[in-house]
C-alpha positions in Angstrom: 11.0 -1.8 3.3 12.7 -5.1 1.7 16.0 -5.0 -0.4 14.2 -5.0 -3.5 12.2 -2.5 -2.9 15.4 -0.1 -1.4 17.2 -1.0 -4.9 14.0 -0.7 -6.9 14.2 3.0 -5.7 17.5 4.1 -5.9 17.3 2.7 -9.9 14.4 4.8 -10.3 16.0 8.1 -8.8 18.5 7.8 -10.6 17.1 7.2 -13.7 18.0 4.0 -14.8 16.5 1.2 -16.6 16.8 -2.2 -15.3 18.5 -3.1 -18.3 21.2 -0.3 -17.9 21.7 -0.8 -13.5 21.8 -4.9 -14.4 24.5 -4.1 -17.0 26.5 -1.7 -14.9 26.2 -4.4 -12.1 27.0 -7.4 -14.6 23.9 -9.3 -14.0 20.9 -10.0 -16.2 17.7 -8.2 -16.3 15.6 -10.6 -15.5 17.7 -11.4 -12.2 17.7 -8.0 -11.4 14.0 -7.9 -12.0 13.7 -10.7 -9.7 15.3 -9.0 -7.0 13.6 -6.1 -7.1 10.5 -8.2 -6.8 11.5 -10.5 -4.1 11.5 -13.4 -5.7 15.3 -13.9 -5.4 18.1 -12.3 -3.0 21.2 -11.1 -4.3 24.6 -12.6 -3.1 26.4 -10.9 -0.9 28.5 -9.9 -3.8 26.0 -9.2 -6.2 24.7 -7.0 -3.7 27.8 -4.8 -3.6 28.3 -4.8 -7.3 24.3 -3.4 -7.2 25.6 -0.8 -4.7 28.3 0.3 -6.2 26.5 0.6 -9.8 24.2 2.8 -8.0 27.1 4.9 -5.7 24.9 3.2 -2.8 27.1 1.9 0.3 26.2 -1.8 0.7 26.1 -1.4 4.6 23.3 1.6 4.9 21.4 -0.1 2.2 20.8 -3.1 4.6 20.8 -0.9 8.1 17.8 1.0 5.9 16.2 -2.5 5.2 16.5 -3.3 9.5 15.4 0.0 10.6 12.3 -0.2 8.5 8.7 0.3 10.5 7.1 -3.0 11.3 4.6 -2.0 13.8 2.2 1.1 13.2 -0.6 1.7 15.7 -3.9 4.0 15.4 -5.5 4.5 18.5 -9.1 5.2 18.7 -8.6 8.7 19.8 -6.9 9.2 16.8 -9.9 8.9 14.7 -11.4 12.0 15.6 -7.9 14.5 15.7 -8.1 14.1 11.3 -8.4 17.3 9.9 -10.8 16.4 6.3 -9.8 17.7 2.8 -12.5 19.0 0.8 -13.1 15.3 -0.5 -15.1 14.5 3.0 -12.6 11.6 3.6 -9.2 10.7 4.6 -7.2 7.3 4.3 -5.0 6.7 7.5 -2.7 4.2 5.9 -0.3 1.9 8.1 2.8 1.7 6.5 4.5 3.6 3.5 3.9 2.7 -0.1 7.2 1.1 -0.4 6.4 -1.2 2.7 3.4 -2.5 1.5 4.6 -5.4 -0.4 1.3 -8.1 -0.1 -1.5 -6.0 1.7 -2.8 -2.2 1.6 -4.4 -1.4 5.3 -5.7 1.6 6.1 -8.4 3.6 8.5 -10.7 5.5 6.6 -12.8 8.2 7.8 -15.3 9.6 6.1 -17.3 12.9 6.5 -21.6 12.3 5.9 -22.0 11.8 1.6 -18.5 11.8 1.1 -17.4 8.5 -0.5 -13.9 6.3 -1.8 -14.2 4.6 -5.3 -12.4 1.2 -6.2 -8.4 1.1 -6.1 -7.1 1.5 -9.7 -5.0 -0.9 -11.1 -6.0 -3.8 -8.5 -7.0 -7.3 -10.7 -7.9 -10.1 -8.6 -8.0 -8.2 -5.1 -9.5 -8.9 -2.1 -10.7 -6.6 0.2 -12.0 -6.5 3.9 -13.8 -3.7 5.3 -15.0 -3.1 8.6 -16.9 -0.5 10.1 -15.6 0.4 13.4 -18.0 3.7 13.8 -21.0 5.0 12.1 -22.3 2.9 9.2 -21.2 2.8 5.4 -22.5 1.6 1.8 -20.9 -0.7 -0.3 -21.3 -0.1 -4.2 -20.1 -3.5 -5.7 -21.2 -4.1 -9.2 -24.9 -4.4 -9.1 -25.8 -4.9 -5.1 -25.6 -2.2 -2.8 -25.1 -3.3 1.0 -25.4 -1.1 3.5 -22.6 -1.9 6.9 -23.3 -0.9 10.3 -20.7 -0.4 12.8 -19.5 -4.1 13.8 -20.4 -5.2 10.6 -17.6 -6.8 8.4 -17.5 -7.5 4.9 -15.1 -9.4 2.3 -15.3 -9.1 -1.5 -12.6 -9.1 -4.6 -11.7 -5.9 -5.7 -14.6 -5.0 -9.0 -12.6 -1.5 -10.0 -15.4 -0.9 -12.4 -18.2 0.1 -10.7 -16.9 -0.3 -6.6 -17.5 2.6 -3.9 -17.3 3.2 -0.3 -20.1 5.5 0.3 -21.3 7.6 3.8 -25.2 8.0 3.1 -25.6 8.5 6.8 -25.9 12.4 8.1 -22.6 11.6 10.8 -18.8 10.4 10.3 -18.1 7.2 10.0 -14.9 5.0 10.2 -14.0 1.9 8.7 -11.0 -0.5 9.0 -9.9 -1.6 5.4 -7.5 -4.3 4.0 -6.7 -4.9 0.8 -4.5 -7.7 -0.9 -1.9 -5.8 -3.7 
């Protein structure tokens, strides 16, 4: 998790606006906006003046930005210990929504005729999917390929008419990436 993203979060449970934390902080929106982003780190003391506008200690903000996971592994043997919902398929995601900054990763598994659609809300992404067991469809716009386990694939995101579909009668799991 980055320091934007920490501050990002303790705005939003709190309720605030970044026009209302950037005022109680005495910085402009747009700075604040920036930080929360990324795209610009805070001084040391416009950090503190962030913390203190949102009753955060300066010190465990950053020990929460060092102790953040920045290796997740899924072993092989996990593939088969996932207990499916009702939707046929589960996504075995790598890191926490609010680690994921420029990439989405995840395992899928999916039961036989169970199937994903697009991400929502994804212009201009790419995405790589490779099937590690089993085989898999791609729906993507008008074509329709069909993977096989070794086979790798690389297209940008079409939310509109995209699908990950299991047409074969046994389990299959792919590794996916996607840009955010």
């Amino acid at each position: 998790m980055n320091l934007g993203t920490l501050i990002r979060r303790y705005r939003k449970e709190q309720k605030l606006t970044l026009k209302a934390l950037a005022h109680k902080a005495g910085i402009s929106e747009g700075f604040l906006s920036q930080v929360e982003n990324s795209v610009h780190s805070p001084s040391v003391d416009t950090l503190v003046s962030l913390c203190r506008a949102l009753g955060v200690n300066a010190g465990d903000l950053l020990n929460q930005v060092e102790e953040q996971e920045r290796l997740t592994v899924i072993r092989k043997d996990q593939w088969d210990e996932q207990e499916l919902p009702h939707s046929g398929f589960v996504t075995r995601r790598f890191f926490a929504p609010e680690n994921r900054t420029v990439i989405d990763c995840a395992v899928l598994i999916l039961d036989p005729k169970a199937s994903i659609p697009a991400r929502k809300n994804i212009r201009n992404g790419q995405e790589v999917l490779c099937i590690l067991k089993g085989s898999l469809e791609l729906l993507h716009g008008d074509q329709t390929l069909q993977l096989y386990e070794g086979d790798s694939v690389q297209f940008w995101t079409d939310s509109g008419s995209q699908r990950i579909a299991n047409t074969s009668g046994a389990a299959a799991v792919a590794l996916w990436v996607g840009t955010i």
